[in-house]
C-alpha positions in Angstrom: 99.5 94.8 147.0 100.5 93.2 143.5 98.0 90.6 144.2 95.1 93.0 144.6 96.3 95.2 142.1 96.1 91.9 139.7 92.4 91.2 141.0 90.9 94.6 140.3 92.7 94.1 136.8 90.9 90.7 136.4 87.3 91.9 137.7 87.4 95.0 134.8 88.9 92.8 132.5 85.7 90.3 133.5 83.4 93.3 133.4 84.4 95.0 130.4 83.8 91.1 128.6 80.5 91.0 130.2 79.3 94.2 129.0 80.7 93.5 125.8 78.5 90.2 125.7 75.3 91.6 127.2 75.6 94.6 124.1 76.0 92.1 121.5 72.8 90.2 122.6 70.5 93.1 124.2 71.9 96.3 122.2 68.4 97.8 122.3 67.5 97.2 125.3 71.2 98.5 127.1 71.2 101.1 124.8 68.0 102.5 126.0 68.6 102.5 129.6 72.0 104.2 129.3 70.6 107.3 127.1 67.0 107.6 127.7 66.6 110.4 129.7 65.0 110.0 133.4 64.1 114.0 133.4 60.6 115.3 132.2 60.3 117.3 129.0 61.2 120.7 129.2 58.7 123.1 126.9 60.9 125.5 125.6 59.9 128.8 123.6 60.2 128.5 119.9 63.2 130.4 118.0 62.6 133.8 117.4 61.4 134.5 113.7 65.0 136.5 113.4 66.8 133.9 115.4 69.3 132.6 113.0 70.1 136.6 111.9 72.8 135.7 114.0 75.7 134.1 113.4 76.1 132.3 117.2 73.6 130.3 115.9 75.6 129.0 113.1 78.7 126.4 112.4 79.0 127.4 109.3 77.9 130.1 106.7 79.8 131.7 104.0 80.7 135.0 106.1 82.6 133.6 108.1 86.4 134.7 108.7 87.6 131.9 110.4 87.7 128.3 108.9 85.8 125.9 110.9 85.2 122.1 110.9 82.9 122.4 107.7 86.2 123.3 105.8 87.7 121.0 107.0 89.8 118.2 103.8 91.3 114.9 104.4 94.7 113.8 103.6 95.0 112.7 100.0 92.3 114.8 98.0 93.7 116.7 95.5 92.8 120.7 94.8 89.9 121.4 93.3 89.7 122.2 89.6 87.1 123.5 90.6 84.6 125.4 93.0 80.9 125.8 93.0 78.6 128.2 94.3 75.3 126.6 94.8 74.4 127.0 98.5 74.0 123.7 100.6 72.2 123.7 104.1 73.4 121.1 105.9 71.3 119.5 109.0 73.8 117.8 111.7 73.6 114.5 113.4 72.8 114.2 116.7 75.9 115.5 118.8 74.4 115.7 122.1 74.6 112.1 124.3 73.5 113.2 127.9 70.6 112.6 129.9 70.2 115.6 131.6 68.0 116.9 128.5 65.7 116.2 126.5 66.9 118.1 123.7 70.5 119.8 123.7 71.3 123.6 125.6 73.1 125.3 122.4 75.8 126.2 124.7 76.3 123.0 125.8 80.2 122.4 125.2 80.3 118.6 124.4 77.4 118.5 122.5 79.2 121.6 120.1 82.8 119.6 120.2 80.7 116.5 119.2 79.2 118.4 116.4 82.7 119.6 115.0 83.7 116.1 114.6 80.2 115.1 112.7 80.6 117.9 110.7 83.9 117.0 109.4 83.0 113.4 109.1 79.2 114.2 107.5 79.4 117.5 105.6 83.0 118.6 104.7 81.9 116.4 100.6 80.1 119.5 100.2 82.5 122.3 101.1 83.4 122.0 97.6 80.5 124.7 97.5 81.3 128.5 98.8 78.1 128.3 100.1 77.7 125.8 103.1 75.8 126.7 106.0 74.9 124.4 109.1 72.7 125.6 112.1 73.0 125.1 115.6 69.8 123.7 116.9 68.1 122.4 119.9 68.6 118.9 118.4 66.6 116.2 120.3 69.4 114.2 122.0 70.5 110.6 121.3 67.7 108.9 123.5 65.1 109.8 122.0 65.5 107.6 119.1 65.3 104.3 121.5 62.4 104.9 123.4 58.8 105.1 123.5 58.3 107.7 125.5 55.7 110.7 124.1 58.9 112.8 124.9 60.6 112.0 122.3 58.1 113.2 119.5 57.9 116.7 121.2 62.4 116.7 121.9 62.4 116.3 117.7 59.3 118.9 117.3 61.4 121.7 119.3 64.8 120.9 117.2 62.6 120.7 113.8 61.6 124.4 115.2 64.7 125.6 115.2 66.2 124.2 112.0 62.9 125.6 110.3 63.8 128.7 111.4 67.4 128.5 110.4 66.4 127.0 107.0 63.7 130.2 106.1 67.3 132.6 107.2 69.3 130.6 104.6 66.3 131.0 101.7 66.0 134.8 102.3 69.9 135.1 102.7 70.8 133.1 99.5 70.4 134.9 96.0 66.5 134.9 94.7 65.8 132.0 91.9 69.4 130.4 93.1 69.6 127.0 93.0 69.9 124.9 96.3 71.0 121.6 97.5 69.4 120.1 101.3 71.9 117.8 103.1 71.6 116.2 106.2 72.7 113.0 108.3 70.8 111.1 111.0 68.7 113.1 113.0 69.6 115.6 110.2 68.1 113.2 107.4 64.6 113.2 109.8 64.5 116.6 109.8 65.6 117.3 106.0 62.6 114.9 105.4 60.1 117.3 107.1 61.7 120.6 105.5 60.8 119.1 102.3 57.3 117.9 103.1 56.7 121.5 104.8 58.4 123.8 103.1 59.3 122.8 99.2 56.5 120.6 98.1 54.5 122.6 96.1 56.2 125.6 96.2 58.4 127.8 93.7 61.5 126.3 96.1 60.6 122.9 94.5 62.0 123.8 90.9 65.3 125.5 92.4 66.3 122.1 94.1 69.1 120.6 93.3 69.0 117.4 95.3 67.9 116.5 98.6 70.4 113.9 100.7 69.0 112.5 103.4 71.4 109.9 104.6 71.5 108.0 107.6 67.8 107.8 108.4 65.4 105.5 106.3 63.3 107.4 103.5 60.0 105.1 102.6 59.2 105.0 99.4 55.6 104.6 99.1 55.0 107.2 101.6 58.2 109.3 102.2 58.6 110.1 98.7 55.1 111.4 97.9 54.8 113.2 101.2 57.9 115.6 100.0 57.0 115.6 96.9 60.5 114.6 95.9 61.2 111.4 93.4 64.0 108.8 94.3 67.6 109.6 92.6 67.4 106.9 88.9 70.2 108.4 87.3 73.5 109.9 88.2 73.1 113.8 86.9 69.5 113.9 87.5 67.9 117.0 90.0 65.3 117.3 92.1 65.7 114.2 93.6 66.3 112.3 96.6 69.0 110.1 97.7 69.6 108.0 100.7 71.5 105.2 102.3 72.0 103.2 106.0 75.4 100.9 105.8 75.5 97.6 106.9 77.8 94.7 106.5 76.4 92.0 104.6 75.6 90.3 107.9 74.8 93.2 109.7 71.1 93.4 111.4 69.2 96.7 110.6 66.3 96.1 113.0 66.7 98.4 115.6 67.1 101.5 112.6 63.8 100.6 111.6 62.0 100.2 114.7 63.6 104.1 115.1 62.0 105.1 112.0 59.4 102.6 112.1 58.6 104.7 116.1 58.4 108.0 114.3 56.3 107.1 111.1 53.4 106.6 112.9 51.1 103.3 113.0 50.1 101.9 109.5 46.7 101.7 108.3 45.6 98.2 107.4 46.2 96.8 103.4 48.6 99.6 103.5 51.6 98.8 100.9 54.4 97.2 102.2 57.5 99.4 103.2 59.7 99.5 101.0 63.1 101.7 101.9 65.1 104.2 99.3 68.3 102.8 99.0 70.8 104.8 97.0 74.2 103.0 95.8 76.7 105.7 96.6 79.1 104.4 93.9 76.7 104.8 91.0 74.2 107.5 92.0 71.5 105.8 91.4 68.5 103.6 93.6 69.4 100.2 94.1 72.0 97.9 91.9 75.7 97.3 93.3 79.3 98.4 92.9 82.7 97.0 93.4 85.0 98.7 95.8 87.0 99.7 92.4 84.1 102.1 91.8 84.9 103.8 95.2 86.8 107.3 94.4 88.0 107.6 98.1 86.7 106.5 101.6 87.7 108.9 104.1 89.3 107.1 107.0 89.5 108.8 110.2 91.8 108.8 112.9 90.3 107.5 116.5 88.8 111.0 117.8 87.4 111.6 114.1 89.8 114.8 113.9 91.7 114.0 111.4 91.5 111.4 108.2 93.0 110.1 105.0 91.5 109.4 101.8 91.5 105.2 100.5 90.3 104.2 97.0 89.0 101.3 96.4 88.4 100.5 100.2 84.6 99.1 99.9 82.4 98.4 97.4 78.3 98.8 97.5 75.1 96.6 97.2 71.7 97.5 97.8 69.7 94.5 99.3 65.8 93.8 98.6 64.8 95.2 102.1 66.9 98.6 101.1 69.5 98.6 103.4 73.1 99.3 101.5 75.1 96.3 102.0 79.2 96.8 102.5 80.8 93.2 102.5 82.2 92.0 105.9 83.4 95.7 107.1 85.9 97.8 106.6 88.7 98.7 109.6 87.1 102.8 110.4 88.0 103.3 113.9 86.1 102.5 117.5 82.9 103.9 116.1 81.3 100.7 114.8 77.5 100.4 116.5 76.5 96.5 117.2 75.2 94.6 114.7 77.0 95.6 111.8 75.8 99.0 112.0 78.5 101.5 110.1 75.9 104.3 110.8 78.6 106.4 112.0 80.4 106.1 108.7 77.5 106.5 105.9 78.9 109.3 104.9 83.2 108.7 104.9 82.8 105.0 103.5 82.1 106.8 100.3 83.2 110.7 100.9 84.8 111.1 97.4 82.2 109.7 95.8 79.2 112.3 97.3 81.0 114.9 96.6 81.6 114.2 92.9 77.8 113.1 93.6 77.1 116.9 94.1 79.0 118.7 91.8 77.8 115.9 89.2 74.1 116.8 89.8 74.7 120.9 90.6 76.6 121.3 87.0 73.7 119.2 85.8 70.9 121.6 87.4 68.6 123.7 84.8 65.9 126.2 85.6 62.7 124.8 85.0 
């Protein structure tokens, strides 16, 4: 019986190795077939023009009773001297994993306990604001950012529905001429892009924004940036700008990221300029440049189920390479979360959690009608 016992031990040991191995060299590829989902695409109504009158549809807004994850503060950060009250809508990452769906049921219990954790990993540097609100949505789910499957397009078109829908809620429920900030991370950054291209460009909501931070998702600069009519971040207090990073070690490989974005852009029309990718030094606040780790105010370490976390200074510093990917040395010690190749796309935002949110506060005191 000990003998067997020993041989199953040996054949999982052997298997987890091997699967270990095959995701280092064909993370694309594995990652694909394990989340890509078999099912077809399910056409879904759009949300109700009143949808997001509802607070069910909400993790966070400022009527709320109850803290939830969005107030959420790690161990180590000291009161604030201060709070502000410029509203921040917040766009979450992709939560939802499964298969099953194309794009995530709102009641679907993993997907929300997923989302709690993102939010207090992603969002909580901006609850330094009374004013945070974060919508549930019909978020497209995790597969469709590896494939090439025409389903995908239409899984992020229904979730950009929604968070439309929830965006025009927080406009009309926030006070007229009141300044605003747009955050977002991942899927959130994809979506924060289009919110910008369709609904501030050109209008009166242009001059009332703050900042827009779409992290976690690439931002193109000779064709993101005009399209939302939204200039790159060049100077620490400056508004109405945008700011953006992907973390990589300095080894890391960023190729599968692009080909994501690169899959959503659309093809490129020949003599077309060359791509070239916002990258915004979270230590300094402005595009490009780099930082030591003594620059870092407070990386927010979590604990393994990203439930919990400590503040570190000084943990990592920050260097924007030529392609614009943020490069972060050999890698800090986070927890299990660490994608192949290098990829720290899990922590964008906790690498440098102090340092957005002084990021923030830094640009809303700076803000000025104009």
């Amino acid at each position: 019986m000990a003998r067997k016992f020993l041989y199953v031990i040996a054949v999982l040991i052997v298997l987890f190795i091997a699967g270990r191995l095959a995701l280092g060299f064909y993370p694309e590829q594995l990652t694909r077939l394990a989340f890509t989902p078999g099912a077809a695409f399910e056409a879904q109504p759009p949300a109700p023009a009143n949808a997001y009158a509802d607070p069910a549809r909400w993790i966070a807004r400022p009527d709320f009773k109850q803290a939830g994850p969005a107030q959420w503060r790690p161990a180590g950060l000291a009161k604030d001297a201060e709070t502000l009250s410029v509203p921040v809508f917040f766009i979450h990452p992709t939560s939802y994993l499964k298969r099953a769906h194309w794009n995530a049921p709102l009641d679907d219990q993993d997907a929300n306990r997923i989302a709690g954790m993102m939010v207090r990993a992603a969002a909580t540097p901006f609850n330094v604001s009374t004013q945070l609100w974060i919508p549930r949505y019909r978020q497209a789910t995790f597969g469709a950012f590896v494939t090439d499957k025409p389903e995908a397009q239409q899984a992020l078109d229904l979730a950009y529905g929604d968070v439309s829908a929830a965006f025009d809620q927080f406009i009309a429920s926030i006070p007229t001429g009141s300044p605003f900030v747009i955050a977002g991370h991942s899927q959130g950054g994809y979506h924060l892009k289009r919110l910008l291209a369709d609904k501030v460009k050109g209008t009166p909501l242009a001059a009332r924004l703050v900042a827009a931070y779409p992290i976690g998702w690439l931002v193109d600069q000779t064709t993101d940036l005009p399209a939302m009519g939204t200039p790159a971040c060049t100077a620490p207090d400056q508004t109405g700008c945008v700011v953006s990073w992907l973390s990589y070690t300095d080894g890391g490989d960023a190729s599968m990221m692009i080909g994501a974005y690169q899959r959503f852009a659309g093809k490129r029309q020949s003599g077309a300029p060359a791509l070239s990718y916002l990258c915004t030094n979270p230590l300094t606040g402005v595009a490009g440049g780099q930082a030591p780790a003594s620059a870092n105010l407070g990386a927010m370490v979590p604990d393994s189920k990203l439930e919990n976390g400590t503040l570190e200074p000084k943990l990592v510093g920050a260097r924007c390479d030529a392609q614009g990917i943020l490069r972060i040395g050999a890698g800090p010690e986070m927890g299990p979360f660490v994608l192949p190749e290098g990829n720290y796309h899990v922590y964008d935002v906790p690498l440098y959690w102090a340092n957005l949110r002084a990021d923030f506060v830094r640009r809303a005191k700076a803000w000025r009608p104009r």
